[in-house]
Each structure stands twice: as C-alpha cells, then as structure tokens.
N, C-alpha and C positions, 0 to 999 in steps of 0.2 A: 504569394500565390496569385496566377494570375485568373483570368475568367473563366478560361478555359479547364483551368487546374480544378479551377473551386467546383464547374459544371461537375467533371468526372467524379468529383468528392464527394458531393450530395447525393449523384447516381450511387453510390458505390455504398453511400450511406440509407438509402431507401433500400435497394437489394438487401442489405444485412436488417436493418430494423424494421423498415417499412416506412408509405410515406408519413408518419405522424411524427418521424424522426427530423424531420427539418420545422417543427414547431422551435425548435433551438434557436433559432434565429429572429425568433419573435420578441425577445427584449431591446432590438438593435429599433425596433418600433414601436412597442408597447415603453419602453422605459424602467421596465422593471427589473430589478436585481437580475434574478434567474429567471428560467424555465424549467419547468417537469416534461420531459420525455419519458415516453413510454418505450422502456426495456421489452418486450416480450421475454416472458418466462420468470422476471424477474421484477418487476413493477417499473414505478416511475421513480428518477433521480432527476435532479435539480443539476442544473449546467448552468453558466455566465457565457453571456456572447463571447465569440472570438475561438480561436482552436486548441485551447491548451487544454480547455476541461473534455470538450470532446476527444481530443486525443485521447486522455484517460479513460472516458466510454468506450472507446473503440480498441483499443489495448487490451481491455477487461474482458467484457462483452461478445464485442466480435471476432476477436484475433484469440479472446480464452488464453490469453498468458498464463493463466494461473491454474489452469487447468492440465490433469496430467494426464498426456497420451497415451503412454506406454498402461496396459491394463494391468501387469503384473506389480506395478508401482504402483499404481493407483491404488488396489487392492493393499496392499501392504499396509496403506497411509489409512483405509478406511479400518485396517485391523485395530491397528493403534488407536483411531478414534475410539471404535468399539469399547476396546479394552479398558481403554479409561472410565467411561461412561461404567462399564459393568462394574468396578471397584469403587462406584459413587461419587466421583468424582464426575468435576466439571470441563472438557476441555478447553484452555485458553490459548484465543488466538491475539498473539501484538503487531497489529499493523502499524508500524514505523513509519513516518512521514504516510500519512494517510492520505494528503491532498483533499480531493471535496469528497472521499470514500467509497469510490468504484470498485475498489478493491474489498474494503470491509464488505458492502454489500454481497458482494461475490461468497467471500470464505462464509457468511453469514447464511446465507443460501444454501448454504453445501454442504455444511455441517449445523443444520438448524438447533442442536444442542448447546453448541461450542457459546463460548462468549469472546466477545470480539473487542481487543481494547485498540480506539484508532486514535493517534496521537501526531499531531500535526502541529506546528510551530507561527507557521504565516494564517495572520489574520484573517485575509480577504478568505483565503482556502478555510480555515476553520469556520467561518460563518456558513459557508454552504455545505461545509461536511456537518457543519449541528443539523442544517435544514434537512440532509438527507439520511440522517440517524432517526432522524422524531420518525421516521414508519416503521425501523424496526430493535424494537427496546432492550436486545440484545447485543447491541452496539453500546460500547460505553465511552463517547468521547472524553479527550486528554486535549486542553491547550500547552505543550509544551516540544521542546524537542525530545531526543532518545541522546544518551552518550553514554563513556565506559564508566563515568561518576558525576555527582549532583552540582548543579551550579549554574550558572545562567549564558546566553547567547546573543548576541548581533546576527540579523538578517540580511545579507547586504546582495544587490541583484546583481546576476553576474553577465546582464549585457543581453540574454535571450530573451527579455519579455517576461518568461514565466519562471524561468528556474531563478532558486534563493542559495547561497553558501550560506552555509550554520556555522560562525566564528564566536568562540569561546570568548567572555567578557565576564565585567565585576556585575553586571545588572542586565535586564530587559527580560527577554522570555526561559523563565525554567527549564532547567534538564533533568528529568528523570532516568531511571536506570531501566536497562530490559528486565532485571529482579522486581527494581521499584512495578514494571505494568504486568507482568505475572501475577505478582503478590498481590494485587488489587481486584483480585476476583475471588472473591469467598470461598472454600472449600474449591483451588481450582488446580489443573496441575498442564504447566507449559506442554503445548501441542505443536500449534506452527506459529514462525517469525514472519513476517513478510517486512522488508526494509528497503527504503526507498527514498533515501534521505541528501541526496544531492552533495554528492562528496562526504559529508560528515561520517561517514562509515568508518573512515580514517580513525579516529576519534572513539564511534562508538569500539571496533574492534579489539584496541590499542590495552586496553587493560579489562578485569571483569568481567570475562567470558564465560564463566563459570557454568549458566544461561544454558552456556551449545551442550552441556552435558544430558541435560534436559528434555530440550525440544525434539520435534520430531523430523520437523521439515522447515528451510529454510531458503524463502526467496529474495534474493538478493539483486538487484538491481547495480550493477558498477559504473565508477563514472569519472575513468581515468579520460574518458572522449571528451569530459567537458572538464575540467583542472587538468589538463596534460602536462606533467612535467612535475606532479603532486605525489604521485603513487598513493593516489585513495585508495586505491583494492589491496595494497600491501599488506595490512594486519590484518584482515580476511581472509586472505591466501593462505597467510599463517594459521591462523588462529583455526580455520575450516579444516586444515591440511593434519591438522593435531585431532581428530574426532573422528570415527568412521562410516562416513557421507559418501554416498554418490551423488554425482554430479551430470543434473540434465539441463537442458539449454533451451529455452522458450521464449523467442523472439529478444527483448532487453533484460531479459531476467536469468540468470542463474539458478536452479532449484536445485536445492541438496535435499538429500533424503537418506536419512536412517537406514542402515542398512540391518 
C-alpha cells in the first residue's frame, strides 16, 4: 500500500469510527503489543500494528458482515433466539477461527444472552483475542482449532503475511469438534456457527456434521481464492446442500439461515 493508498485508508477510517480510530497506529511508536480503539457502539478492542487485525475491525464493524440486511431474516433469526431463551435454555454461539474476536465481540453484542465459544488456533491471534474477551465474560475462549474429529494440527503461513493453513498432524495445537464447542456451554443449545478457518473447512466439513442439524445460522467464510486448485468449499457445498438453508451473501462471508 502506497502513501497515498494508506492517506485514503485512514480518511475512510475516521469517517466510519471517528478520529480516535487511528490511535491503532500508536504501538508502531509506543512499542506495545496492541492498542484499544474505541468501537462506537461497541467499546474498545485491542489491534496489533499493521493491517490484518484492522481489516477484521472493519469487516466486522464497518462493513457489518455479519449483520443481516434483509429484515424478514433477521426477524426470523431473532425468533429462534427468542425461543431458546424462553425454554431455559442458553443460546450458543461457535466462533470458528476467531482471529483476535471481532467477530465474537459482534455476535456478543447482538445477542447479549447467547454465549459465545471463540476458538482460534495461532498464538499471536489467541493472545489478543484473550486481551479482548477479559471485557466481555460471555466470551469463552478456546486455544485450539475446529475440525470434523479430535486430534492435533501444524500451522504453516501460506505466503500472505497473515493467513495460517491448519494441516493435520501427530502433535502441536488440538482440534476440537463443533459438538466438542457446543457441548461446553452448560445447559446450552447450538444457535449460530460462524467459520472462518482458512481452508480447513475442507476438513471441518468432510465428516461430523451432524452440528448442521442443530444450528440456526451459519456464516461461512470460503477460500477456494486462497488454496485454488484444493476445492476447500467442496464438503460444504455438500454437506450445507443436505439441510434446509437459505443462502445470503455478505461481502466474504456466505450466511445460511434456517429456513
């Protein structure tokens, strides 16, 4: 990105947040880990200099990926909440590859009942998704990845700087089930998925689904544009195409929803 790129970026970045929004940039001089920017509407979350974590801000945030447009959907998705809640229950939300939890914070917001399991795999990312869980205790951090059975993972960079591939191994970081992060919420009953796992959806989808029978709403992130020639989305397609989803499209995200 050049100077000029970066000027327009920060403009475009005070427009949506305000200027307290380029406080981001103050560990490239202070030296510190992160930064807290201030969300409006939504508090403050902790960034690392450079543009991979703000990208996730601004995806979340500003662009509202995960927000659903259509009001008669929307509605729908608030009934379900509803209904869980009113049969004592607690609704659970599995944020899949959580990154530093822009997302978690998001669903956490929106459904201030729900409980929110975030599960993130890469280190550096799980350090500031803890930093940005400790404000809200409805968050329940997970150091591991997500797949279709138990077992452990290699992280290996695939050349972008930010993005990790999750490769199947005898050791390193654990993989739980989308059953196993359900089930870890007391008295709770699967509401929405959110999955955002950098190819490994391959994987997660491929056995195990049992999950989709469950959930309510499912945002999926694909990512045949970054392994091309993998067919990561292939047991997705399947496995989604087997369940009765509609299917809405929110800038990188795919959202199914319960019909």
């Amino acid at each position: 990105m050049n100077i000029f790129e970066r000027a327009l970026t920060n403009i475009s970045d005070i427009a949506t947040f305000g200027p307290a929004f380029l406080w981001r940039h103050s560990p490239r001089v202070t030296g510190a880990y992160t930064a807290a920017v201030l969300i409006p509407g939504f508090g403050r979350i902790h960034v690392r200099a450079g543009e991979s974590d703000v990208a996730a801000v601004r995806q979340v945030f500003g662009q509202r990926q995960y927000d659903i447009g259509i009001l008669s959907v929307g509605e729908r998705i608030n009934r379900r909440y509803s209904n869980i809640l009113q049969s004592g229950r607690t609704p659970v939300i599995v944020d899949a590859g959580a990154n530093i939890g822009a997302a978690s914070l998001w669903l956490a917001k929106k459904y201030p009942a729900a409980v929110v399991v975030a599960i993130e795999p890469e280190h550096g990312n799980f350090q500031v998704l803890n930093k940005n869980a400790d404000s809200e205790p409805r968050i329940k951090v997970v150091h591991a990845a997500v797949g279709s059975t138990r077992g452990f993972v290699q992280l290996e960079n695939v050349g972008l700087g930010w993005a990790t591939r999750t490769v199947r191994g005898n050791e390193g970081v654990p993989v739980i089930t989308m059953k196993d992060a359900f089930n870890s919420v007391e008295n709770g009953t699967p509401f929405i998925a959110k999955v955002d796992i950098e190819g490994f959806e391959s994987d997660l989808f491929s056995q195990s689904v049992e999950w989709l029978s469950d959930v309510h709403v499912v945002f999926i992130e694909p990512h045949d544009w970054l392994l091309p020639g993998k067919m990561t989305s292939h047991t997705f397609q399947r496995a989604m195409g087997d369940h009765d989803f509609e299917i809405f499209i929110s800038g990188e995200n795919l959202t199914y929803v319960r019909c």
